[in-house]
C-alpha positions in Angstrom: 85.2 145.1 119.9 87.0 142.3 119.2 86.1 139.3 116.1 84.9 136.4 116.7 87.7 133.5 116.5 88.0 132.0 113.0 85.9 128.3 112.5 86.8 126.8 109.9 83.2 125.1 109.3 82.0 128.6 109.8 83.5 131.4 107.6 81.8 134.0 108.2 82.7 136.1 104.8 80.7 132.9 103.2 78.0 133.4 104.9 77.0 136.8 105.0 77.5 136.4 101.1 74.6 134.6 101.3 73.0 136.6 103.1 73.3 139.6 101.1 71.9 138.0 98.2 69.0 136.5 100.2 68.3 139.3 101.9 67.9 141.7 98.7 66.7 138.8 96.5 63.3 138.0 98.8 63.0 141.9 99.3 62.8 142.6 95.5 60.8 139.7 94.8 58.2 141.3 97.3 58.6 144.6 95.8 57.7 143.5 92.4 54.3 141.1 93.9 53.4 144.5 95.3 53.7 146.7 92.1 51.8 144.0 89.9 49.5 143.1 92.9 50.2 139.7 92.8 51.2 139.5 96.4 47.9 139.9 97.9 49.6 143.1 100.2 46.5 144.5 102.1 46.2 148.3 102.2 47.5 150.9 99.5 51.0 151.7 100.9 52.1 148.3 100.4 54.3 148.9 97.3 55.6 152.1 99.2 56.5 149.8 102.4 58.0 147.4 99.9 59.9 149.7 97.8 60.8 151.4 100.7 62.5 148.5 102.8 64.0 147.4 99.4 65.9 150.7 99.2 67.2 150.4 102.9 68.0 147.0 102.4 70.3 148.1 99.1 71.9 150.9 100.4 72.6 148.8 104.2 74.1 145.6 102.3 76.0 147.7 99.8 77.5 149.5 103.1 78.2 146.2 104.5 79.7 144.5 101.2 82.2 147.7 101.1 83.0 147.2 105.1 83.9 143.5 104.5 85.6 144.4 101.4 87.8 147.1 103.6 88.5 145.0 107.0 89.6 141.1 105.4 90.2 140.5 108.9 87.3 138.7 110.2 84.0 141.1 110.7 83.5 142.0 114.9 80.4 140.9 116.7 78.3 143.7 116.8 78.7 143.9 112.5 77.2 140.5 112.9 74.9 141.2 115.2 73.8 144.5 112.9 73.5 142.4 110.1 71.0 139.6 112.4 68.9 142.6 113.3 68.1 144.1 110.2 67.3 140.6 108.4 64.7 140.0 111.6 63.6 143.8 110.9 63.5 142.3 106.8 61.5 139.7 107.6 59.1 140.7 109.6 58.4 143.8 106.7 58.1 140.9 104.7 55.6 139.1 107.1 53.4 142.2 107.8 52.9 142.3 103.6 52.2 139.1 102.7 49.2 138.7 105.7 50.7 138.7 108.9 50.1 135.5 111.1 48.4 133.8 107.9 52.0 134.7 105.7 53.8 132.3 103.5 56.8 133.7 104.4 56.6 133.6 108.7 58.8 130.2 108.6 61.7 132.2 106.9 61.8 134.1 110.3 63.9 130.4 111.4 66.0 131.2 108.4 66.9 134.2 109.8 67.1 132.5 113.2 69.9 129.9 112.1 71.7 133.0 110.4 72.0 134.2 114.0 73.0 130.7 115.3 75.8 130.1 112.6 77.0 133.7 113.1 76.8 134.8 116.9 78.2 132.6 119.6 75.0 131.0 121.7 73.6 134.1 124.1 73.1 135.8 120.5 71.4 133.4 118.9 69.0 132.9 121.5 68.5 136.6 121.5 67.7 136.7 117.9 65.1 133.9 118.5 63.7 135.9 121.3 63.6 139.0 119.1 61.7 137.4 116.3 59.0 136.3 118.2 58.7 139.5 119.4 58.3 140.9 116.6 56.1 138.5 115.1 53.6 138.9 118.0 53.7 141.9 117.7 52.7 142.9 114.1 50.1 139.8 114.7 48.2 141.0 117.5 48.7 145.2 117.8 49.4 145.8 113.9 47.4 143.5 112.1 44.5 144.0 114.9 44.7 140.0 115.5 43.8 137.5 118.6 46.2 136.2 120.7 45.3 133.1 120.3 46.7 129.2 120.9 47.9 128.9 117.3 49.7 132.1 117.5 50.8 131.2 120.9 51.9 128.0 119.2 54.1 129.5 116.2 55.5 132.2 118.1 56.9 129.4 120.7 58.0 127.3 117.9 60.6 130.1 117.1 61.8 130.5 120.4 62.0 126.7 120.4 63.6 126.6 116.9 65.9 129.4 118.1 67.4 127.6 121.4 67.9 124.4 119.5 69.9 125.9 116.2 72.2 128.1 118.4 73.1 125.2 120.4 73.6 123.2 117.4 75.5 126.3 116.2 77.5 126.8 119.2 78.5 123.3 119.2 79.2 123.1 115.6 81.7 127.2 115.8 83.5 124.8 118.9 83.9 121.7 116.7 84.9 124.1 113.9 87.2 125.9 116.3 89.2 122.9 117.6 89.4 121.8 114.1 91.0 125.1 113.1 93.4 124.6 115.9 94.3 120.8 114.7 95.0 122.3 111.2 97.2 124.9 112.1 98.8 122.3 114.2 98.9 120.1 111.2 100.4 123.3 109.0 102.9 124.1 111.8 104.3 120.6 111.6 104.2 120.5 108.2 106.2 123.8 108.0 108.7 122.3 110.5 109.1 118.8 109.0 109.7 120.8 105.8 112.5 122.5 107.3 114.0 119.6 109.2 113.8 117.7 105.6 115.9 120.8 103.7 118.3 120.4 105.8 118.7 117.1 106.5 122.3 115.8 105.2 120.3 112.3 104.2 118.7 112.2 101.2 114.6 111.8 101.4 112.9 110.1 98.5 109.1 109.0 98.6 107.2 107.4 95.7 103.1 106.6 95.8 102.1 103.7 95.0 102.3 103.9 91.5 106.1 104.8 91.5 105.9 108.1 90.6 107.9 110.8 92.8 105.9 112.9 95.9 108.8 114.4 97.6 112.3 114.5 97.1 115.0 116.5 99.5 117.7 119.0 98.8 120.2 116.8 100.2 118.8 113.8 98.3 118.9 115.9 94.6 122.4 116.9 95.4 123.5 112.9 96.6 121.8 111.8 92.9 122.9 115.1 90.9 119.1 115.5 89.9 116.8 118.7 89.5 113.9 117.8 92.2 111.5 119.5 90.3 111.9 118.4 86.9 111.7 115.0 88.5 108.0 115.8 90.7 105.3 113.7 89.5 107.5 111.5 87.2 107.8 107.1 87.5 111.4 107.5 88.5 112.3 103.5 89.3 113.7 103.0 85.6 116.2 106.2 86.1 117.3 105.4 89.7 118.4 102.4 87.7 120.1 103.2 85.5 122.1 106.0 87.6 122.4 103.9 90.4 122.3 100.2 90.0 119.9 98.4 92.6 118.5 101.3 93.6 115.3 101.5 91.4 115.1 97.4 92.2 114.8 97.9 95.8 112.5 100.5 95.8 110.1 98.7 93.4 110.2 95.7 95.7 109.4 98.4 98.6 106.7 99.7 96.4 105.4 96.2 95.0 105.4 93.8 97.2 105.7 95.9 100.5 109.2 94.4 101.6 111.0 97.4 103.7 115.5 97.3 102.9 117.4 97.2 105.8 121.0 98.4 104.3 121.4 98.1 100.9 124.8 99.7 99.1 124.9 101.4 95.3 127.2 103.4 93.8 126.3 106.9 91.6 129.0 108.8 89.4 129.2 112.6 90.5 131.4 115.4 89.6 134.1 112.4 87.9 134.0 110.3 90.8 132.4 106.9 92.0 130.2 108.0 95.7 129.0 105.1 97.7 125.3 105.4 98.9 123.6 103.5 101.8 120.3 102.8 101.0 117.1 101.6 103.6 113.6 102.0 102.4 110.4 102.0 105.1 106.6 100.5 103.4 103.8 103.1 104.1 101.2 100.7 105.6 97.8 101.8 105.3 95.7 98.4 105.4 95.6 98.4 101.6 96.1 95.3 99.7 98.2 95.2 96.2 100.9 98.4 95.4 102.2 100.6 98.9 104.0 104.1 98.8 107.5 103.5 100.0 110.0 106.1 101.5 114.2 105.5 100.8 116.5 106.8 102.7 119.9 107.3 101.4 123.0 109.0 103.1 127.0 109.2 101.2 128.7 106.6 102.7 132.0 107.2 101.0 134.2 108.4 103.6 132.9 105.5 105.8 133.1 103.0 103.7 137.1 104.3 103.1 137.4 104.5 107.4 135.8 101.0 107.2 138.5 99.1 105.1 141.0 101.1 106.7 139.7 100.0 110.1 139.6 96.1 108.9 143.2 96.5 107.4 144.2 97.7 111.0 141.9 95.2 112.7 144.0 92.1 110.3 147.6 93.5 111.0 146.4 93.4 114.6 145.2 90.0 114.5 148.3 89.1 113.1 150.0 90.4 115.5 147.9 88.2 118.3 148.1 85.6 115.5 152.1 85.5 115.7 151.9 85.8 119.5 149.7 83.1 120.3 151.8 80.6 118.1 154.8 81.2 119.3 152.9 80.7 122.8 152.0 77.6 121.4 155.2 76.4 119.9 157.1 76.9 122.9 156.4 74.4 125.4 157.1 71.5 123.4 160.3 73.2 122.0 161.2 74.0 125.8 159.8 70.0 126.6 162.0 68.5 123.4 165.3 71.1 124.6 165.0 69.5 127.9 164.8 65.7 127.1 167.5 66.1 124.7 169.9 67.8 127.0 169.5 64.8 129.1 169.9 62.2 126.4 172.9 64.0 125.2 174.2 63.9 129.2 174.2 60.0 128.7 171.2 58.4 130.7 172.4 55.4 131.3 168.9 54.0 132.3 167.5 52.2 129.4 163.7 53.1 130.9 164.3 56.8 131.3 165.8 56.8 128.3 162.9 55.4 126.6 160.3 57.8 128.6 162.6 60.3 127.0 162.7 59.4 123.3 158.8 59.3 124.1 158.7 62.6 124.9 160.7 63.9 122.3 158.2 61.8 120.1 155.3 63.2 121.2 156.3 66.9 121.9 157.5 66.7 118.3 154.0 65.5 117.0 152.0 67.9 118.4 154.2 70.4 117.6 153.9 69.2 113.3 150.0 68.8 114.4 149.6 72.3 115.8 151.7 73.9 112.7 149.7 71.9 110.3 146.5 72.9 112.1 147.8 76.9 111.9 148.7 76.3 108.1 145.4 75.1 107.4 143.9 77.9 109.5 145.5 80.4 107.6 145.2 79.1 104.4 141.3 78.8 105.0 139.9 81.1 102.1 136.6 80.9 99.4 137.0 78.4 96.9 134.9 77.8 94.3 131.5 79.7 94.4 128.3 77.9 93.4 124.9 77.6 94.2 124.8 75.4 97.4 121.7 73.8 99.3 122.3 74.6 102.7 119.8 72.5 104.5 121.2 69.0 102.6 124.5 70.2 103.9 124.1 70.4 107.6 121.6 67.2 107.8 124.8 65.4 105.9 126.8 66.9 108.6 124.8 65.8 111.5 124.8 62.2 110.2 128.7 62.6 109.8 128.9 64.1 113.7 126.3 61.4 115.3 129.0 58.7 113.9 131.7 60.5 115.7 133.6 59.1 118.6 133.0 61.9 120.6 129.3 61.7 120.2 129.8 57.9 120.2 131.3 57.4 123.2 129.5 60.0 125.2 125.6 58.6 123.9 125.0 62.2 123.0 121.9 63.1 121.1 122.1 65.0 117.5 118.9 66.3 116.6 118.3 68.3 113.7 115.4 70.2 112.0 115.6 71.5 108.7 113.0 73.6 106.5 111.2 71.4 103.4 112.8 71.6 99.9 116.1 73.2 99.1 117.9 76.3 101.6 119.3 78.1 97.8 122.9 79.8 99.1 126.1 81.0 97.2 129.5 80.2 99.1 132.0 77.3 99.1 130.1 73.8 99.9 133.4 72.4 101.2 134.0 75.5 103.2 130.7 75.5 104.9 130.9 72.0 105.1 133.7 72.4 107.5 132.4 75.1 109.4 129.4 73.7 110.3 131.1 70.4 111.0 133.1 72.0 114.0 130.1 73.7 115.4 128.2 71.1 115.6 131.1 68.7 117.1 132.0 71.7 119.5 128.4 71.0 120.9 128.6 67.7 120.8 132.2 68.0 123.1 130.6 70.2 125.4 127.6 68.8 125.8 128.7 65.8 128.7 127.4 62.2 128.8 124.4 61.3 127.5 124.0 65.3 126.4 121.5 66.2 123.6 122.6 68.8 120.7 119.9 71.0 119.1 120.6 71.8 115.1 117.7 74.1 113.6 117.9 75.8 110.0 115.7 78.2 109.1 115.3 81.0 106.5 114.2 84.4 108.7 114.1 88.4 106.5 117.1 90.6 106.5 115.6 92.8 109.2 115.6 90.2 111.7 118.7 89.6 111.3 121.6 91.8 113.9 124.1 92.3 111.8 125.2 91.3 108.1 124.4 90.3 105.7 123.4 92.5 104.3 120.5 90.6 102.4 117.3 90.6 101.8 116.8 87.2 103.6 119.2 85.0 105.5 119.8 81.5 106.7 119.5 81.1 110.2 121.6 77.9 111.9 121.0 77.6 115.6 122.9 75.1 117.7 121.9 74.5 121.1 123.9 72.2 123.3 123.5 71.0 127.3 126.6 71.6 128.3 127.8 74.0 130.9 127.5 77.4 128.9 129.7 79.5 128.4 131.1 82.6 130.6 130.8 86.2 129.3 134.6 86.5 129.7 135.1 83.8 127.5 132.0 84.5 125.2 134.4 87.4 124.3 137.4 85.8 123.1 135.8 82.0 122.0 136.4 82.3 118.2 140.0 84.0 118.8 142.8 81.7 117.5 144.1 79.3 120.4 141.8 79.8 123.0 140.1 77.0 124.3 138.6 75.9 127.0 138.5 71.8 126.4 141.0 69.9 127.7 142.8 68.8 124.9 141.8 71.6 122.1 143.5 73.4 119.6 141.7 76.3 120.5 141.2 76.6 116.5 137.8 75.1 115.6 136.0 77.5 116.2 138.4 80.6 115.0 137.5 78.3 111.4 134.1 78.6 111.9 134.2 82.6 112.5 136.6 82.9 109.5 134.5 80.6 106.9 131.3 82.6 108.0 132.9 86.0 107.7 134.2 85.4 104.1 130.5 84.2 103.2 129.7 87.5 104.5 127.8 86.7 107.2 128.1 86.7 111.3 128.3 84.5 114.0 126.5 85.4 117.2 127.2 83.4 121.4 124.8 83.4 123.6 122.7 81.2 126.6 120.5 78.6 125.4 117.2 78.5 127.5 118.3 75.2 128.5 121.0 76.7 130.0 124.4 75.4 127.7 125.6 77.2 125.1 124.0 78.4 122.0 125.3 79.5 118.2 123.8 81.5 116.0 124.7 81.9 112.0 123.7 84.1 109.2 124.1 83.4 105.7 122.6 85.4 103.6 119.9 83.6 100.9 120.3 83.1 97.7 117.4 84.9 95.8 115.3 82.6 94.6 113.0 85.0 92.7 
C-alpha cells in the first residue's frame, strides 16, 4: 500500500515517537496503581489485565520501533492505521480499569482521537472517532453492567463530535503542510539552480549583510579578485576590497551604508603580474528597514573592452579627421573659387570703375570670411581642458544668461531668457572658461532659433548617476536643460547637429555647437537632442558632480 505524502507540519516519524512513549508510559503507570492498589481497579484480575496489556503493548511498540527503524521511507497507511487501533484498544483497557464511564482517564480516548486526525487522512480519523465511542459504550453499558443513559449518551457523542472536528482540522492542517512541502522543494530547487547559474556565471557575484561581512561570493568573482571564497565567508571584507582594489570597498560601503545602488563604477586589481580592469555596479537589498542595507556587487573583467574601446575612439578620431579635413576644404573652397574668379577679371582689365569696385569688395569679403572660418577651425581644434579647479556651475550659467539676454540676437529679436537654478553652490571639476563657452553657445543657439519675440528655457539641476543615460560615470550629475520655441529640430539633422560645419542657420559656422559637444565630452560627460514639449528644440547636459561629502 502506498505512504502517505510527506507534510512537513506533520512528520509522522515525530509523532509516533510520541506515541510510543505515551502509549507504554500510561500503560505502566496503570500497571503499577494496580499492583499497589492505588488505582481503585475493581475485581481481582485487574493487575493481570494490566500487566497483561502492558506486555502486548511492549512487545507491539518494540515491533513497530524496529519496522520504522528498517523502512526510513515514510510508514504506509495501514502501519498507521494499526498503530490508531491498538492505542483506542489501550485506552479503553485503561478505561475499563480505572471505573469505566466514571474513569479519569475516558477524555484521553480524544488524545487518541487527534493521534488519528494528525496521522490518517480525514475518512480515518473519523473512523477512529467512530470506533472509540464504540468501544466506550460498549464496556459502559454490556461490561461494566451500566445504563444507557443521557450523560453517557452525552460523552460518547462528544467523541464523535471531538473526532469529526480534529480530523478536519487535521486534514486541513496535512494539506497546508503538504503545499508547504511543495513551496519548499520549490524554494530548494531554485536554490539549487540559482546556485548553478551563479558557479558559472563569468561575472563575479559578491553580497555583503548589513554589517559588511561576506554571505556569498562566486567562483568567477574569487578568481576576478584572486581570493579563496571560503577563507573569506563570514569576514568584514570592505577594508580588503580596498586595499586590492581601490574604490571598490568605498562603493560598496556607500551601497551598504547609506543604501545608494552604483551604476558603473571602474577599479583596477593586480593578477598574475598584470593590471585587469573591473566594472563594478552594486544593487541595495530593500527590505523596509531603516539604518544599514545588505548590498549585492556585481563585477565582470573589462580589460579587453576597455583595450576595443580606446581602440574604437582612436578609429572614431582619425575618422573624424578625416570628415574634419573634408568639410574644410568644402568650406574653403567657395570663397577661394569666388576670390579666383574676381581676380581673373581684375587682372582682364575692367575698365569700369563700379564693377571694379564690386570686385575688390568681393575679394574683400570672400577673403574675410575665409581668415574668419580658419580662425574659427583653429580655435575649434585647439579647444582642449585647461586648468582644472573646483567650479560652481549654477553661478556660471546664471552669469551666462545675463551675458546672452544682452546679446543682439536676443536683443533685436525681444526673446525671453529664463533661467532656474538650484539654491547655493552646483560643486563641479572642469575648466570654468571652457564651460563658460559651451554653455554660452547653447544658450545663444536657442536664443537664434527661437524667432521673434521667442522664449528660451535654462534649468540646472543636480539628478543621481542612475538617472542619467549615459556618462558620467558619477555618482550624481549636473543636469542643464535648454528649451527653446523655435521650430525643432528634424531627426535627420538631430543626427549630425554637433558635427563640424553643419548648420542649419542662415549665416552659421556650423561650429557652435560641434564646441559645445567637444567641451562636454572632455569634462566627461554627454550631450543629449531631443523635442521639447513645447514643441522647439531641447538640450540636455551631464556633468558629473563634484562630491561634496
Amino acid at each position: 500500500m502506498d505512504s502517505p505524502a510527506r507534510s512537513p507540519l506533520l512528520d509522522p516519524h515525530e509523532i509516533l515517537r510520541w506515541v510510543f512513549f505515551g502509549r507504554l508510559t500510561l500503560l505502566a503507570a496503570i500497571a503499577v496503581g494496580a499492583v499497589v492498589g492505588s488505582a481503585g481497579t475493581p475485581g481481582g484480575n485487574a493487575v493481570q489485565i494490566a500487566g497483561g496489556a502492558l506486555g502486548v503493548a511492549a512487545v507491539f511498540t518494540a515491533w513497530s520501533f524496529w519496522r520504522l527503524r528498517r523502512e526510513p521511507a515514510d510508514p504506509s497507511r495501514w502501519f498507521l492505521g494499526v498503530q490508531v487501533a491498538v492505542d483506542i484498544l489501550a485506552v479503553t483497557v485503561v478505561v475499563h480499569l480505572t471505573g469505566g464511564p466514571a474513569s479519569d482517564f475516558a477524555p484521553v480516548y480524544i488524545l487518541v482521537i487527534a493521534e488519528a486526525a494528525l496521522l490518517l487522512p480525514l475518512p480515518g480519523g473519523v473512523l477512529a472517532g467512530v470506533l472509540a465511542s464504540v468501544l466506550f459504550g460498549i464496556d459502559a453499558v454490556w461490561v461494566q453492567q451500566g445504563n444507557l443513559d443521557a450523560a453517557l449518551g452525552l460523552q460518547v457523542g462528544l467523541f464523535a463530535l471531538v473526532a469529526v472536528a480534529i480530523g478536519i482540522l487535521g486534514d486541513r492542517l496535512r494539506r497546508t503542510g503538504m503545499r508547504l512541502g511543495a513551496v519548499e522543494s520549490e524554494l530548494e530547487q531554485l536554490r539549487l539552480d540559482t546556485s548553478v547559474i551563479l558557479d558559472t556565471l563569468a561575472t563575479g557575484v559578491l553580497t555583503l549583510d548589513d554589517r559588511g561581512h561576506l554571505l556569498y561570493l562566486n567562483p568567477a568573482g574569487a578568481r576576478l579578485l584572486g581570493v579563496d571564497a571560503s577563507t573569506w565567508s563570514g569576514q568584514a571584507v570592505m577594508a580588503r576590497l580596498e586595499a586590492m582594489a581601490p574604490g571598490f570597498g568605498a562603493v560598496l560601503r556607500r551601497s551598504v551604508e547609506d543604501g545608494v545602488p552604483e551604476r558603473r563604477f571602474k577599479t583596477h586589481v593586480e593578477r598574475d603580474g598584470r593590471r585587469v580592469t573591473l566594472g563594478v555596479s552594486t544593487t541595495v537589498m530593500d527590505r523596509g528597514q531603516t539604518g544599514p542595507h545588505s548590498a549585492t556587487a556585481l563585477f565582470q573583467d573589462i580589460t579587453d573592452q576597455e583595450a576595443l574601446t580606446l581602440l574604437t575612439r582612436r578609429a572614431d578620431r582619425l575618422g573624424a579627421v578625416a570628415e574634419l579635413s573634408a568639410s574644410l576644404a568644402h568650406e574653403i573652397k567657395n570663397p577661394l573659387a569666388s576670390i579666383r574668379s574676381a581676380v581673373e577679371q581684375l587682372g582682364r582689365g575692367v575698365k569700369e570703375s563700379q564693377d571694379r569696385e564690386v570686385l575688390e569688395r568681393l575679394v574683400l569679403a570672400e577673403s574675410d570670411r575665409l581668415s574668419r572660418l580658419l580662425s574659427e577651425f583653429l580655435d575649434f581644434s585647439g579647444l582642449r581642458m585647461g586648468r582644472q579647479e573646483s567650479v560652481d556651475f549654477a553661478d556660471l550659467v546664471e552669469r551666462v544668461v545675463e551675458v546672452v539676454r544682452q546679446h543682439p540676437d536676443a536683443l533685436d529679436r525681444t526673446v525671453t531668457v529664463e533661467c532656474r537654478r538650484p539654491p547655493g553652490e552646483a560643486p563641479l571639476s572642469g575648466d570654468a572658461d571652457l564651460l563658460h563657452r559651451a554653455v554660452f553657445n547653447l544658450v545663444l543657439n536657442a536664443v537664434q532659433f527661437s524667432g521673434d519675440a521667442g522664449r528660451v528655457e535654462v534649468e540646472l539641476r543636480r539628478v543621481p548617476g542612475q538617472d542619467v543615460p549615459g556618462p558620467p560615470d558619477a555618482q550624481s550629475a549636473w543636469r542643464l536643460r535648454v528649451r527653446d520655441s523655435g521650430p525643432g529640430i528634424s531627426p535627420d539633422d538631430a543626427q549630425r547637429i554637433f558635427d563640424p560645419f553643419f548648420t542649419t542657420r542662415r549665416g552659421g559656422s556650423g561650429l557652435g555647437l560641434a564646441v559645445v559637444h567637444r567641451a562636454v565630452e572632455a569634462h566627461e560627460g554627454a550631450v543629449l537632442v531631443g523635442e521639447a514639449p513645447s514643441g522647439g528644440a531641447e538640450f540636455t547636459l551631464f556633468l558629473p558632480a563634484e562630491d561634496t561629502a
